[in-house]
Residue, then its C-alpha position, 0 to 999 in steps of 0.5 A: x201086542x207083538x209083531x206076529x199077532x198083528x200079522x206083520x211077517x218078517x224075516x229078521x228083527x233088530x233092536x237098537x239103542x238109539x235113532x244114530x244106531x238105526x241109521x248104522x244099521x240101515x247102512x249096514x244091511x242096504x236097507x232101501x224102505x224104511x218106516x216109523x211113526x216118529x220124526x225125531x228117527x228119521x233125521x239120520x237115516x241116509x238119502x238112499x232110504x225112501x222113508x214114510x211117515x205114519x201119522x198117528x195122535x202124537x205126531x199129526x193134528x187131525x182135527x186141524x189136518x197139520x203135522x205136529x213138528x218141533x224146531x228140531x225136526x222141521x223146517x217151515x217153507 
């Protein structure tokens, strides 16, 4: 399924290849909103991006109603 059958509107789609390369990108073009469903690409995104996390069955427990983290993208407080 692609963007428009779900109704999202956009002005402009990029691709990249690497979660690095979205950071680039987001510095690049002064993104301020950024939104995925995968804690491993938000590790380089600069402080000036407010970012939101979608939960979704590989990153959230919700019969435990916990965040699924590895040891690389979190810190246990």
């Amino acid at each position: 399924m692609d963007l428009e059958e779900l109704g999202i509107r956009f002005d402009e789609l990029v691709l990249v290849r690497s979660f690095g390369e979205k950071a680039e990108v987001m510095v690049d073009r002064g993104v301020l909103v950024y939104v995925d469903d995968q804690p491993e690409t938000l590790q380089d995104v600069p402080s000036t991006v407010t970012v939101m996390l979608f939960r979704n069955e590989g990153n959230f427990d919700f019969e435990d109603r916990k965040w699924m983290l590895s040891d690389r993208t979190g810190r246990f407080i």
